[in-house]
C-alpha positions in Angstrom: -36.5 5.2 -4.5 -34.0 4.6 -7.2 -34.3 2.8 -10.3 -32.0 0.0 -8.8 -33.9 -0.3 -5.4 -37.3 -0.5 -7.1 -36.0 -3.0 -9.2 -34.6 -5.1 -6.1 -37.8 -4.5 -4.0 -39.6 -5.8 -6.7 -37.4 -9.2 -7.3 -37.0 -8.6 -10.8 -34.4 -10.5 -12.5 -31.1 -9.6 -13.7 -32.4 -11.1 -17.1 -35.4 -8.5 -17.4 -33.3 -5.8 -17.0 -29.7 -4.7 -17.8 -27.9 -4.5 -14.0 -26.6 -1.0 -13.5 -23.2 -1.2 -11.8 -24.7 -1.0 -8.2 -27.2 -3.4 -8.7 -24.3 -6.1 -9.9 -22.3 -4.8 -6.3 -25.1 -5.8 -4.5 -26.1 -9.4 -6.6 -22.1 -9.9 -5.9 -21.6 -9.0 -2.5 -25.0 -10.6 -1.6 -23.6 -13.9 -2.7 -20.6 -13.8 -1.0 -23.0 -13.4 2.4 -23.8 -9.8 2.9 -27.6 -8.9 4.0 -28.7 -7.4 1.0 -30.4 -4.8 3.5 -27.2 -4.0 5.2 -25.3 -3.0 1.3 -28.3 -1.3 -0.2 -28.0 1.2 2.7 -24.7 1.5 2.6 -25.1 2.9 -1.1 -27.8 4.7 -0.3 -25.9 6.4 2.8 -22.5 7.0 0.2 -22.0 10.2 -1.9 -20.1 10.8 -4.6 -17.1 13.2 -3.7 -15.1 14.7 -6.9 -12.1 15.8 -4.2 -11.6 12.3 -4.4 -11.3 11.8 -8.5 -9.7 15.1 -8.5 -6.8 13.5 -6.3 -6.4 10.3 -7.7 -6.1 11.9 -11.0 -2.8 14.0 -9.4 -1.2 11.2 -7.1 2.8 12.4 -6.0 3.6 8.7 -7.7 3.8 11.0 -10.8 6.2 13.0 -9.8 10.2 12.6 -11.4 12.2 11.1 -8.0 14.2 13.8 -7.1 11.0 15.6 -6.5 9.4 13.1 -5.1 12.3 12.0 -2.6 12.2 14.9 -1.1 8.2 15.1 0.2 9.6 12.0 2.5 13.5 12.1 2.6 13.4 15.0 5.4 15.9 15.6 8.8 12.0 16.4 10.6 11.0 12.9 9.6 14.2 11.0 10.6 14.0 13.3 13.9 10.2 11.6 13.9 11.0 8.2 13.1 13.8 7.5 15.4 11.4 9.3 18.3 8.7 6.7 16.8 11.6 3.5 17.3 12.7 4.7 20.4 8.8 4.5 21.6 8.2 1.5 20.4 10.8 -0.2 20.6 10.3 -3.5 22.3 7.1 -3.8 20.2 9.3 -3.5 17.0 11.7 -5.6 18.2 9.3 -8.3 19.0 7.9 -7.7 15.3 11.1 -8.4 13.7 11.3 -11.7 16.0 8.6 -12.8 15.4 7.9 -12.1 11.3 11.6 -11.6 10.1 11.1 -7.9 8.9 13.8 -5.6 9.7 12.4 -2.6 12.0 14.1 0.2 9.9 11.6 -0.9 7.4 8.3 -1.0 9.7 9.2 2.2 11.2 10.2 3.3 7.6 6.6 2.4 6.0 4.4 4.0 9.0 6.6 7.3 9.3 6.1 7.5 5.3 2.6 6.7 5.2 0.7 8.7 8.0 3.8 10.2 9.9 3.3 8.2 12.9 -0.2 8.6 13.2 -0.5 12.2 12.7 -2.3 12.1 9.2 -4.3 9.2 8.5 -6.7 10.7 6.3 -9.8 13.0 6.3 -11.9 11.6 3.6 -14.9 9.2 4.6 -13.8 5.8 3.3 -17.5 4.7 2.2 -17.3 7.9 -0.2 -13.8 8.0 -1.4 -14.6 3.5 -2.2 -18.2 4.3 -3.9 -16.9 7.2 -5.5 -13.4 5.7 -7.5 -16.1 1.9 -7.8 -18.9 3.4 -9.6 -17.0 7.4 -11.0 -13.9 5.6 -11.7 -13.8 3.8 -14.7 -10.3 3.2 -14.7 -10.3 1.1 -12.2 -13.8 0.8 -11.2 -13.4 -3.1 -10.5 -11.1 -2.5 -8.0 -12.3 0.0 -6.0 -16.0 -2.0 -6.3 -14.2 -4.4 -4.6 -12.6 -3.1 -1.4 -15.7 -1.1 -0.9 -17.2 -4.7 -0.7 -14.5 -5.7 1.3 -14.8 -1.9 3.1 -18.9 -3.0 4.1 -17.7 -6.4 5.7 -15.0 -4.8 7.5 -17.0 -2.4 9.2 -19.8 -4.6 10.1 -16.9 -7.2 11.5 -15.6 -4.7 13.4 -18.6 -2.7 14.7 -18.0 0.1 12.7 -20.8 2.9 11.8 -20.1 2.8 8.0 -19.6 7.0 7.6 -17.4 7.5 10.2 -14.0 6.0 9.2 -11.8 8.4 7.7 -8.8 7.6 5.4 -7.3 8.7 1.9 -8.5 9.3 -1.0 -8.0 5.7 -2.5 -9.9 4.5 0.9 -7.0 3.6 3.1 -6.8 3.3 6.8 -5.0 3.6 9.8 -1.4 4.1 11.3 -0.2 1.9 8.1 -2.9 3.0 5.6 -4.2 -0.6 4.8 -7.0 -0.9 2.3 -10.1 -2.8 3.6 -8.8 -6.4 1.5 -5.1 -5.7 3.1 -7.5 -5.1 6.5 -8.9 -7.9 6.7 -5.8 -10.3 5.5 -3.1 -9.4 7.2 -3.9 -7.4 10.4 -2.8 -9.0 13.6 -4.1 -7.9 17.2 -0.3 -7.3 18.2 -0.9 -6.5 21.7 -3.2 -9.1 22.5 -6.6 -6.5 23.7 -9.1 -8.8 21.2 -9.1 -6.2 18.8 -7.2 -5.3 15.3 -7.2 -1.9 15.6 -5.1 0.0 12.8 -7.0 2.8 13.3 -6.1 3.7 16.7 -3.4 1.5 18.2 0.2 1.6 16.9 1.5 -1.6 18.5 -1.3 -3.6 16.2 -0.4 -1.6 13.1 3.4 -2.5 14.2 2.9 -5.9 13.9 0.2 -5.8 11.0 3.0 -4.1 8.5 5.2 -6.9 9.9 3.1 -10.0 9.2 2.1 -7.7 5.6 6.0 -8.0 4.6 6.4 -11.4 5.8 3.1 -12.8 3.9 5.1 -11.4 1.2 8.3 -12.9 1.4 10.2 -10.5 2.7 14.3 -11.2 3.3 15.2 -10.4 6.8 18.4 -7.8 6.8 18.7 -8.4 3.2 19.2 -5.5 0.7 16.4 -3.9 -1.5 18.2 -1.6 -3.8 21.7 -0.1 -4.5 22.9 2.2 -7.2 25.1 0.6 -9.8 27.2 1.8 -12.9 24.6 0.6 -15.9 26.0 1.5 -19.3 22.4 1.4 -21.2 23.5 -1.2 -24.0 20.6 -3.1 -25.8 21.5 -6.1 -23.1 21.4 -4.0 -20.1 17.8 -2.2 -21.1 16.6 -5.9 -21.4 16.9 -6.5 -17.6 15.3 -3.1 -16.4 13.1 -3.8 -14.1 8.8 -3.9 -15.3 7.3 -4.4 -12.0 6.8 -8.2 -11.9 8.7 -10.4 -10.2 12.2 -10.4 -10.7 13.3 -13.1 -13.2 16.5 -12.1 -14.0 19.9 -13.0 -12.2 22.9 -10.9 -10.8 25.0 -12.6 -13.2 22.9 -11.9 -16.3 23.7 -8.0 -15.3 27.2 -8.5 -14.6 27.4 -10.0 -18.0 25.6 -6.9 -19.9 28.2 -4.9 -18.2 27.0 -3.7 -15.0 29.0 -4.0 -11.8 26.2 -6.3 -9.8 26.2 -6.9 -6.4 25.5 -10.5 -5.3 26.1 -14.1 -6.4 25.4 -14.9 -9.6 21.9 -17.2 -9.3 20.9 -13.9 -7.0 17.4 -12.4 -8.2 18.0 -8.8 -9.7 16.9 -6.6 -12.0 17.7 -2.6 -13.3 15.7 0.3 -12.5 16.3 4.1 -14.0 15.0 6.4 -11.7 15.7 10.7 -12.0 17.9 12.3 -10.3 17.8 15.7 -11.4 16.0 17.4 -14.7 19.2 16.6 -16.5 20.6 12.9 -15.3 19.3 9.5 -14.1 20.5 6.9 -11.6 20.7 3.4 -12.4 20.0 1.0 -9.1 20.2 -2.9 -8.6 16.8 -3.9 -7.3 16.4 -6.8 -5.3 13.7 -9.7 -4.2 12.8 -7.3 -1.3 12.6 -3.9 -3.7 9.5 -6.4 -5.2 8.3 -6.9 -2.0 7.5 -3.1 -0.6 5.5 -2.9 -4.4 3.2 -5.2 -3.0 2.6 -2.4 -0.4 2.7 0.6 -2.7 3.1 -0.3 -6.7 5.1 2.4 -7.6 8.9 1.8 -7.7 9.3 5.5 -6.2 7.6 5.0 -2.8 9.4 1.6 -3.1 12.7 3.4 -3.2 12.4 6.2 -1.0 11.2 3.5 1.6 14.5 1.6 1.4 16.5 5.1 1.5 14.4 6.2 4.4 14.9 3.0 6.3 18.5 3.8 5.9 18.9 6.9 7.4 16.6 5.9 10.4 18.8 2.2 10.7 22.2 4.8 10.5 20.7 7.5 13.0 19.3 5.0 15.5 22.4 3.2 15.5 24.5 6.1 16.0 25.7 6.6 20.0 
């Protein structure tokens, strides 16, 4: 038995003793109405996996954008996504009826994050959660968390605890939701009883739907566009720094820029690579904030709204 499991069996207090990091998960997730049986297995049954620090220590988030653009921005995955649309598409157009988020997007988020389905993940989510909550110092809170949030998942849906696969980070499913993201904003789109992002990509339609809409997106408004940006001191101060945006279309107009938009419109500047040797300037808008609450980084954020835009132009085409 382990140090922290002796100490538990033996109702020793938290004062006697300096709590180890599990012990504090299970006094935590204990209170909040988990059997304290049910989580001390669950650690017990997790391993540590170092394929999982090795890849969050290497994420494709760090790569410059024209690199990155172009693991996603593909003829094979348009090809994909409109087959995807085309498949689906009563379901997705019910989901933009219903939650106001445009279907280029929704077909846009899926086709980037598990192309359609085909790659949801092959790492054991209670290994890859235990692993980055307790190995992970970086962001051990975090991760401590959803694997919290992971245990009362799986026992709310029936799940047996090892046998859900997804990435390294520990997300699931057609949209790759992570178990807090799971449990707040999955919908049973199809109406079977069941939230099932796992298996069923009519639910995981409408669960990246409600996901945008809970978070304001702007139906068949704009996320980004490139813009002329001469870097002056006043133009750097409205560069975007991933909070909400703040500034106004007019602000940039008036450091120079050639801003779309009225000028009380939300904007902001980001500087992204375009090749080894140049950069691109874009106007980011209220929706550009919105896919970061999906993925933080402004590059997934952006090749999202460019990806939406060549599946919008080739479905539309006759």
């Amino acid at each position: 038995m382990t140090k922290w499991l002796l100490l538990s069996a033996l109702g020793l207090s938290s004062a006697a003793f300096a709590m180890t990091p599990q012990q504090q998960f299970v006094q935590e997730w204990t209170a909040k109405g988990l059997e304290r049986s049910y989580i001390e297995r669950a650690l017990e049954q997790a391993s540590k996996n170092q394929k999982v620090l090795d890849a969050i220590s290497t994420p494709w988030e760090a790569k410059p954008w024209y690199q990155y653009r172009q693991l996603f921005l593909t003829q094979e995955r348009v090809e994909d996504g409109i087959a995807f649309w085309q498949a689906h598409r009563e379901t997705l157009e019910q989901a933009e009826a219903q939650f106001g988020v445009d279907a280029s997007m929704i077909v846009a988020i899926i086709g980037i994050e598990t192309r359609y389905g085909r790659h949801t993940g092959t790492y054991p989510v209670l290994d890859a959660l235990y692993t980055l909550g307790f190995y992970y110092p970086k962001r051990a809170k975090f991760f401590a968390s959803e694997l919290g949030h992971y245990l009362t998942l799986a026992q709310q849906e029936g799940w047996t605890l090892g046998d859900t696969k997804g990435s390294y980070a520990g997300a699931m499913g057609w949209g790759q939701f992570i178990p807090s993201s799971y449990l707040a904003y999955s919908v049973d789109f199809d109406g079977d009883g069941k939230r099932d992002l796992l298996n069923n990509p009519v639910d995981a339609i409408g669960s990246v739907a409600n996901y945008f809409a809970e978070h304001k997106w702007s139906h068949k408004a704009p996320a980004a566009a490139t813009i002329d940006a001469p870097m002056n001191e006043p133009a750097k101060a409205l560069m975007w720094n991933g909070k909400p945006l703040t500034a106004t279309a007019g602000q940039l107009r008036a450091a120079g820029t050639q801003a779309q938009g009225n000028d009380s419109d939300r904007a902001a500047l980001l500087e992204l690579e375009s090749s080894d040797t140049s950069t691109q300037y874009y106007q980011v808008f209220p929706n550009f904030y919105t896919i970061t609450r999906y993925n933080r980084s402004p590059l997934y954020a952006m090749a999202a709204v460019e990806f939406a835009k060549r599946l919008q132009d080739a479905y539309d085409q006759p």
